[in-house]
C-alpha positions, 0 to 999 in steps of 0.5 A: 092537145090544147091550141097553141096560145102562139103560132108561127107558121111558115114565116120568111124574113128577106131584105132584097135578095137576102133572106135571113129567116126562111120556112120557120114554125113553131107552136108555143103553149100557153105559159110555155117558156121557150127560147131561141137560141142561136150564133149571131145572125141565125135570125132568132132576133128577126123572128122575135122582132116580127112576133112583136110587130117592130118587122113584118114578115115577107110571108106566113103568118103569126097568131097569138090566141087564135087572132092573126096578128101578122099585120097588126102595129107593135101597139095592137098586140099586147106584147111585152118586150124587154131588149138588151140595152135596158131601153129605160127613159133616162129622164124619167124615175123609176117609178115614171118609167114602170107605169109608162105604158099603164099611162098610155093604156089609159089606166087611173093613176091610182091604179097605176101607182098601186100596180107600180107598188106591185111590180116593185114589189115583185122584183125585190126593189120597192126602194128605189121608185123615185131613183132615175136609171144612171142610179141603178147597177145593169142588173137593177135597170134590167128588173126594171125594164122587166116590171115595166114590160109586164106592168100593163099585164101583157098575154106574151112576153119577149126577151131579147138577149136581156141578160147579155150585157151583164156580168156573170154572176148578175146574169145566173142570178136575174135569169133565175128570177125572170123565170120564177117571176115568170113561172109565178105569172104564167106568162107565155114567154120567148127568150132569145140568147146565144148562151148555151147555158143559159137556154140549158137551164131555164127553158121548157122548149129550145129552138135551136136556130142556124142559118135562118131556120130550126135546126131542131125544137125539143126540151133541153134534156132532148137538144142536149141529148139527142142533137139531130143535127151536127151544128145541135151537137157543135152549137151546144157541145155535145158528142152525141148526133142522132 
């Protein structure tokens, strides 16, 4: 079997006495598309937090590619993320905002300007490169906070509740483009939603998430079909319990 290109290995989130994340694994394969899904406070933003480096574990470990970066800065990872709130520069154009962090990197900016045509192109909206945030409908800011967060090319990709803050109809039509986009990159991706759905139908993998911990990890034909747990089986509206 192939080295999991992700591995979180028996990690422990506390603040205090609270423990919010307790005793999770999981191996992601390289360009697999996993989601957490989970009620609020399960822990799967925690756990997708701690793999970007915005919290750091209270103990285990993470390795990405056979490098542990359990300690390493947000900036040192190579980690693209989008968030639920968009989190666009409002100052800045559309343009400005998908080649920020080519800019950080340090990238020409004649490279940069053409990978910006690329991501554009890319999300179907090549016209709106000199448009600013409050310009663009939820689901066009959420196409750009996803060409901005894969521009730089990174080797993972999170996504925090991207498609929550949007209407029903945007939400079918954009998670099915964030996984053909993904499908086409081969991007090792982790999708956070409490949207039963959602996680239904776009997934390889579901890790079904309760009370800090993997309830139960499979395909969404096995969390569907055969849920091992009674919160599985309640969680995603099945009658079936193993």
């Amino acid at each position: 079997m192939a080295e999991p290109f992700l591995s979180i290995q028996h990690v422990r989130k506390s603040y205090g006495a609270n423990t919010v994340v307790q005793d999770f694994s999981l191996d992601v394969e390289p360009g697999e598309f996993v989601s957490f899904l989970g009620p609020s406070g399960c822990g799967k933003t925690t756990v997708l937090r701690m793999v970007a480096g915005f919290e750091e574990p209270s103990a285990g470990k993470i390795v990405v590619g056979g490098k542990d970066i359990t300690r390493l800065k947000p900036n040192q990872r190579n980690v693209g993320m989008v968030f639920q709130a968009y989190a666009l520069f409002p100052n800045l154009t559309v343009a400005q905002n998908i080649a920020f962090g080519l800019k950080v990197a340090g990238m020409s900016k004649s490279d940069a300007d053409r990978r910006v045509a690329e991501m554009l192109d890319m999300i179907k909206l090549p016209q709106m490169a000199d448009r600013y945030p409050y310009q663009l409908s939820g689901g066009q800011q959420q196409r750009i906070a996803l060409a901005r967060a894969i521009a730089p090319k990174p080797k993972l990709l999170l996504l925090d509740e991207p498609l929550s803050a949007l209407d029903a109809k945007v939400r079918v039509s954009l998670r099915e483009e964030i996984r053909s986009i993904q499908k086409k990159l081969g991007i090792t991706t982790i999708f956070v939603t409490h949207d039963q759905e959602e996680a239904l139908s776009i997934s390889d993998r579901i890790a079904v998430m309760y009370g800090g911990r993997a309830e139960q990890v499979g395909t969404p034909f096995e969390i569907y079909n055969r849920p091992a747990t009674k919160f599985v089986a309640n969680f995603v509206g099945t009658l079936n319990v193993l």
